[in-house]
LUMKOLZA-978288 format. One record per residue (C-alpha): residue number from 1; residue in three letters; z negated, x negated, y negated. Coordinates in steps of 0.001 Angstrom, whole numbers, plus 500000, padded with zeros to 6 digits. Last residue first. Layout:
N
PT     n   res        w        u        v
PT   NUM   Ala        Z        X        Y
...
***
This chain:
304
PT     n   res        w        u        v
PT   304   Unk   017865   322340   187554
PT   303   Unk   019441   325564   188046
PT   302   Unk   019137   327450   191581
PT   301   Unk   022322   329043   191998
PT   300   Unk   022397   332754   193377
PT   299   Unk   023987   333989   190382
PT   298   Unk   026409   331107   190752
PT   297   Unk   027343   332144   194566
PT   296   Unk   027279   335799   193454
PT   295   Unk   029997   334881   190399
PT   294   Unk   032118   333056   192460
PT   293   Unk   032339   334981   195072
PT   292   Unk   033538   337976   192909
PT   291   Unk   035655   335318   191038
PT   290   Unk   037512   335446   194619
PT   289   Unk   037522   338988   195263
PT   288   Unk   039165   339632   191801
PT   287   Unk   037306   340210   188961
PT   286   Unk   037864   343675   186571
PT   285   Unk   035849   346407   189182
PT   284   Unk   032625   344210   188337
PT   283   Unk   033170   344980   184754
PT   282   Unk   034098   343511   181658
PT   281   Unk   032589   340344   182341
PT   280   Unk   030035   338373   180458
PT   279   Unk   027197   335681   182300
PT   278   Unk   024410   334859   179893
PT   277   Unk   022584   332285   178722
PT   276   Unk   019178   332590   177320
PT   275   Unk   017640   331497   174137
PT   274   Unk   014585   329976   172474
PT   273   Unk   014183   327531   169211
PT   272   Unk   010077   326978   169440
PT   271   Unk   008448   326324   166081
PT   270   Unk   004586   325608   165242
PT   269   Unk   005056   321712   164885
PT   268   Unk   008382   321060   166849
PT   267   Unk   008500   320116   170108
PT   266   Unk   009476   316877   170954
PT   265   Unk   012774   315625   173562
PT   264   Unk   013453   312163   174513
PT   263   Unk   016951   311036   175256
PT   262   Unk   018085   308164   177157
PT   261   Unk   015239   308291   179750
PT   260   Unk   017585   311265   181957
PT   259   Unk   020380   312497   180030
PT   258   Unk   020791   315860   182259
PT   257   Unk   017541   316783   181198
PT   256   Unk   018159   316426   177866
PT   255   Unk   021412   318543   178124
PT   254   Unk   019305   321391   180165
PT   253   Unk   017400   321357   176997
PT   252   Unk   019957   322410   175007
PT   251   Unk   020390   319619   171490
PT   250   Unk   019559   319117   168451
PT   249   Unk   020162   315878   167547
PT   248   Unk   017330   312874   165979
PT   247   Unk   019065   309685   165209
PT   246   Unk   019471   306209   166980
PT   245   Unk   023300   306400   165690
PT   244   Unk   024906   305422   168947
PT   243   Unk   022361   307725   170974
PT   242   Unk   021954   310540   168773
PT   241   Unk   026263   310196   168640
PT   240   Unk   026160   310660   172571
PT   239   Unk   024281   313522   172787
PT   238   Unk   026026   314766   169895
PT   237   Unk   029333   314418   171710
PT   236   Unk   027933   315401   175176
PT   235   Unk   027298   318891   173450
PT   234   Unk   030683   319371   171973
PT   233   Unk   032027   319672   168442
PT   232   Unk   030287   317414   166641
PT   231   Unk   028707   317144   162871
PT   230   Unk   027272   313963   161613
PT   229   Unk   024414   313163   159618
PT   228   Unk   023846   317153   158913
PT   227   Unk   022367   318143   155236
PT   226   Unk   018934   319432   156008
PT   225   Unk   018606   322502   157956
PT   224   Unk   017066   325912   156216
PT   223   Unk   013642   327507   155688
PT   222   Unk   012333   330588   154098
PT   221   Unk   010216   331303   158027
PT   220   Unk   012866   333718   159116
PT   219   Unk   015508   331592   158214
PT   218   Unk   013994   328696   160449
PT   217   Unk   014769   331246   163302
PT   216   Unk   017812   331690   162167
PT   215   Unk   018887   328407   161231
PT   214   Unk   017703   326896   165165
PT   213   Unk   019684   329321   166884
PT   212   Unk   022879   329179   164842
PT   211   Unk   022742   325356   165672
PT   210   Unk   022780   325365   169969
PT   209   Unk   025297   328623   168959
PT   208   Unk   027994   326172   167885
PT   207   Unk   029583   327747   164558
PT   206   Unk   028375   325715   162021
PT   205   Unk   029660   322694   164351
PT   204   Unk   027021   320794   166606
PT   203   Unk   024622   318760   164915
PT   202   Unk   023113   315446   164518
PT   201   Unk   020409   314977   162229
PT   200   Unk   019736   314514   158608
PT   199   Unk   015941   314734   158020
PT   198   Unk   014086   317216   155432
PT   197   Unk   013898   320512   157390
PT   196   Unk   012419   318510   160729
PT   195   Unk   010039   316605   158583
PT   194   Unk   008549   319813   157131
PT   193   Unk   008188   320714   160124
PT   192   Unk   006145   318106   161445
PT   191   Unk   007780   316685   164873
PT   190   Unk   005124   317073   167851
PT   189   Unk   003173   314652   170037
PT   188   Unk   004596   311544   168142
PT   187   Unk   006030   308468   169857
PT   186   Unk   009226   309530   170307
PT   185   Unk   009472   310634   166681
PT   184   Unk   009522   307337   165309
PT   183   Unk   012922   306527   167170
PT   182   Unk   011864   304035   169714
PT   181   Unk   013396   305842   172818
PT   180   Unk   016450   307528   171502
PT   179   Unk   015403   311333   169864
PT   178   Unk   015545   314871   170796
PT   177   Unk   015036   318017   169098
PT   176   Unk   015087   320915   170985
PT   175   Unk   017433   324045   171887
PT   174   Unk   015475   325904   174586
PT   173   Unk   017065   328037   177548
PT   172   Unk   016755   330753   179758
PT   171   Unk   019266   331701   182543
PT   170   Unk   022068   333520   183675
PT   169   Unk   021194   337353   182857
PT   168   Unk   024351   339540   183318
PT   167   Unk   025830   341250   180675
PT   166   Unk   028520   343982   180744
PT   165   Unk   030990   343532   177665
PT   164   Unk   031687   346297   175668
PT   163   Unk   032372   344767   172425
PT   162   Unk   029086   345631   170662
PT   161   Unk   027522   342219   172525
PT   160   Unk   023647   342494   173705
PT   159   Unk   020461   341085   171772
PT   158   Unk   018252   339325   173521
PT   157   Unk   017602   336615   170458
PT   156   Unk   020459   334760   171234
PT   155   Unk   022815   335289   173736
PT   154   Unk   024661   332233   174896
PT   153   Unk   027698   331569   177233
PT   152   Unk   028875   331880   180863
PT   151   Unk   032426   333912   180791
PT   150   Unk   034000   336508   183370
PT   149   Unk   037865   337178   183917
PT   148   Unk   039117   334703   181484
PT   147   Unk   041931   335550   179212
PT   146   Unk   041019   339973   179617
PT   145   Unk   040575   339691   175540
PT   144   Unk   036834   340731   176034
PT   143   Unk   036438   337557   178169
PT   142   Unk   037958   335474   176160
PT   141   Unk   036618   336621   172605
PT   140   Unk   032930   336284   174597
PT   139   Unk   033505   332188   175467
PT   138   Unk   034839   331726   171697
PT   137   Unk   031484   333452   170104
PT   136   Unk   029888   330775   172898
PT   135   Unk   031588   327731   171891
PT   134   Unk   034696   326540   174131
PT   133   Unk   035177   325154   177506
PT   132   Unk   037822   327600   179730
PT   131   Unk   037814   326809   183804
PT   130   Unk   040520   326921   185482
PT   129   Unk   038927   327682   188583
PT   128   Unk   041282   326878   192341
PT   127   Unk   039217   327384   195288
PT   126   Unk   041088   325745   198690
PT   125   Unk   040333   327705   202013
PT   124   Unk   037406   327976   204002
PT   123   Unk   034598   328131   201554
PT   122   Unk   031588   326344   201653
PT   121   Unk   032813   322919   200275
PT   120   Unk   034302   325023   197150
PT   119   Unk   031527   327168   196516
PT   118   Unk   028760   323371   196235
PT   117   Unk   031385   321815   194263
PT   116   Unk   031772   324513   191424
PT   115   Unk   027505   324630   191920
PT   114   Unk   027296   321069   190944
PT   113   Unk   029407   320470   187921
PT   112   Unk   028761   324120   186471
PT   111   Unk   025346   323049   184985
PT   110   Unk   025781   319929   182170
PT   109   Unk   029133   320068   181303
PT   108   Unk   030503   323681   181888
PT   107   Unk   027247   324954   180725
PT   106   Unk   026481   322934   177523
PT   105   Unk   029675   323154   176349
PT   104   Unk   030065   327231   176762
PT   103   Unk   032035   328752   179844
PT   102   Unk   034913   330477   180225
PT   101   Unk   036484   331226   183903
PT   100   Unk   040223   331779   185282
PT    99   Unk   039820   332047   189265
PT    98   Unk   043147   330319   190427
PT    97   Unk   045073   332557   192921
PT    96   Unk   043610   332221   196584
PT    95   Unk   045134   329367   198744
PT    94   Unk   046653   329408   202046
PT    93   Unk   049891   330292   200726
PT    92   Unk   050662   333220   203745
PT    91   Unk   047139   334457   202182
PT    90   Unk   048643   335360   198920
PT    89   Unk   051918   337374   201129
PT    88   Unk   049536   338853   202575
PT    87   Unk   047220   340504   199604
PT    86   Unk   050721   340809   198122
PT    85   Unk   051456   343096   200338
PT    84   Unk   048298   344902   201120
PT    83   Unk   048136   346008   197275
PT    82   Unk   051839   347328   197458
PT    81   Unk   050129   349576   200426
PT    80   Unk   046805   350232   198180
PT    79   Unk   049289   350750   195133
PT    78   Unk   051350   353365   196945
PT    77   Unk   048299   355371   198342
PT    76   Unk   046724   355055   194741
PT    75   Unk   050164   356409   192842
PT    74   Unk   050310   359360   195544
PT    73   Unk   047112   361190   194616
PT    72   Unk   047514   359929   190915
PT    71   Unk   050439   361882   190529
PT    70   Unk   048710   365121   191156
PT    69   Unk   045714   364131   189160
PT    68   Unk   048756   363220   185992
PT    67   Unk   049969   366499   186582
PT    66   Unk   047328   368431   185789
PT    65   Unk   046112   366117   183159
PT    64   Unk   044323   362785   183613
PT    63   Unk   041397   361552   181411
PT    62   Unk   041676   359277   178704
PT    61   Unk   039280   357700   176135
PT    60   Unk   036106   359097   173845
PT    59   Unk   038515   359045   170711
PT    58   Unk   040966   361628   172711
PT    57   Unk   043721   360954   175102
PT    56   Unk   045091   363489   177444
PT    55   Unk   047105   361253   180216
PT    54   Unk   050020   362532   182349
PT    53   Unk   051777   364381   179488
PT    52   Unk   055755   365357   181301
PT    51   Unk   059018   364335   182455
PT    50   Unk   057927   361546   184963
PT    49   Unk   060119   358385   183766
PT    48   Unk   059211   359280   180475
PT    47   Unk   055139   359705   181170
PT    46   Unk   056012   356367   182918
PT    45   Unk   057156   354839   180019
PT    44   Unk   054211   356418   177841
PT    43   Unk   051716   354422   180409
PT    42   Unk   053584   351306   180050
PT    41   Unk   053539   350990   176476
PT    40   Unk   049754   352075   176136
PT    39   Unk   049509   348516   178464
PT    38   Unk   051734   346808   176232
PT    37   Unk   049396   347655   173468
PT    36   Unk   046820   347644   174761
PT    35   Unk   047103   343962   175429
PT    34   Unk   047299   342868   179129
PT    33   Unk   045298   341115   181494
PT    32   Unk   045277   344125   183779
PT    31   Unk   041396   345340   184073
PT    30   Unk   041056   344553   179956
PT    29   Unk   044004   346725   179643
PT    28   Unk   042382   349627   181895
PT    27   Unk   039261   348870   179464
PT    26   Unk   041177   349744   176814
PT    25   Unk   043474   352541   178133
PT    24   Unk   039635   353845   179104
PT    23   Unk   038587   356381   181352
PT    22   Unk   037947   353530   184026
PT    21   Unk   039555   354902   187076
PT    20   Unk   042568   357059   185044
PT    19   Unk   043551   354171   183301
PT    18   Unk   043623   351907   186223
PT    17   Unk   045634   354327   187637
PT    16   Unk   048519   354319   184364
PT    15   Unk   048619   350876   184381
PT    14   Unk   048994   350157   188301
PT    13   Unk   052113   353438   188391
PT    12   Unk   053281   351519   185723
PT    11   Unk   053262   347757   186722
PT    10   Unk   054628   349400   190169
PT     9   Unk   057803   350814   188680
PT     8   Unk   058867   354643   188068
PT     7   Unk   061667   355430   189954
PT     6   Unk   064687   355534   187733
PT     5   Unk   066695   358232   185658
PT     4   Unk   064538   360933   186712
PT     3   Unk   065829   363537   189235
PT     2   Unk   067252   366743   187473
PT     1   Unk   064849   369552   186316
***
């Protein structure tokens, strides 16, 4: 056999490895930032370059062939050196590449503030996040998509994604009603339910999880949400509307908090709206050292 037409390129060579490591031209895509797709693309033009099968591929994933392990050998020591390079040439900047992270409203508004400040002062060089706000389902999309390299959001009800996300426990939560001082409910122990179920309030969007909470439980129970007063799409928005309109909102309860005597929050008569946020990433071997740091540093965080 003749020599190839060219030498195979680096974005190759990194597609097909990262294949290889995870089993998975999915997950390998994930790793990359790229679509499958391109990534699938990538793999067959090295195959090209190479003159022969280098993956077999099957419904549970990928795993090399003969001459895809021999290839593989090389391809790593290559990739560490190329690897060193631009590990050099990143530090010759004297900043690390932005750290791209998703987070739902509530989080990026009411928690993130603090800690983001807290990582940058204790590092040495400058921390660049460009950080995502968007309901959780959007948060998880992101994440799975390779767009962000790990998300904060909600999981209701324990359960875990289908999508193959890893989960990492963030911390608990409570979606309450709250009310201005003076509303009628601020003086009451407890809001009847039947009160709750009959009373516009302020809500986020259908699709906001602070509201898909609270329906589902009251599902279980053969109830359902009055008519909204006014619909919002962020969680300082309906703080702020509760507090123009002097109306009950459901709302976190790290957003109460965070509102000090403007809000008051009351349990509701035999109900409790419970959930946990999460942090999402597609593995630990997908984040690069700096979003490593940044997700130990926030695991580590002691939430108010």
């Amino acid at each position: 056999m003749g020599q190839p037409v060219r030498s195979a390129d680096i974005a190759e060579l990194r597609a097909f490895c990262a294949a290889v490591d995870l089993g998975s031209l999915g997950r390998a895509a994930r790793l990359l930032r790229v679509s499958q797709p391109a990534l699938s693309k990538r793999v067959r033009s090295l195959e090209a370059v190479a003159g022969a099968r280098l993956l077999d591929r099957s419904p549970r994933g990928v795993v090399p062939t003969p001459a895809g392990r021999r290839l593989y050998v090389e391809a790593r020591r290559l990739l560490a050196q190329a690897e060193t390079v631009e590990e050099l040439m990143a530090g010759l900047s004297g900043e690390d590449a932005p750290i791209r992270l998703a987070a739902s409203h509530t989080i990026a508004e009411f928690v993130l503030p603090a800690p983001l400040v807290e990582f940058e002062r204790r590092r040495e060089r400058h921390l660049s996040v460009e950080l995502v706000i968007a309901n959780s389902v959007v948060v998880r999309e992101l994440v799975r998509e390779g767009r962000a390299e790990f998300g904060i959001a909600a999981l209701e009800g324990g359960a875990s994604p289908d999508d193959g996300l890893e989960v990492r426990s963030f911390c608990d939560d409570e979606v309450v009603v709250a009310v201005p001082p003076g509303h009628p409910w601020a003086e009451a122990g407890e809001v009847p339910l039947d009160a709750l179920v009959a009373t516009p309030m302020v809500m986020r969007d259908p699709s906001a999880n602070t509201r898909r909470v609270v329906e589902a439980v009251l599902a279980e129970a053969g109830l359902s949400l009055a008519p909204s007063l006014a619909e919002v799409g962020s969680t300082s928005a309906a703080r702020q509307a509760a507090i123009t309109e002097k109306a009950p909102v459901l709302l976190s309860a790290l957003a109460v908090r965070a509102a000090g005597d403007e809000l008051v929050a009351r349990p509701v008569a035999g109900m409790r709206f419970p959930r946990r946020f999460v942090f999402l990433l597609s593995g630990e071997e997908t984040l690069t050292p700096a979003a490593r740091a940044l997700l130990q540093h926030l695991s580590a965080t002691d939430l108010p």
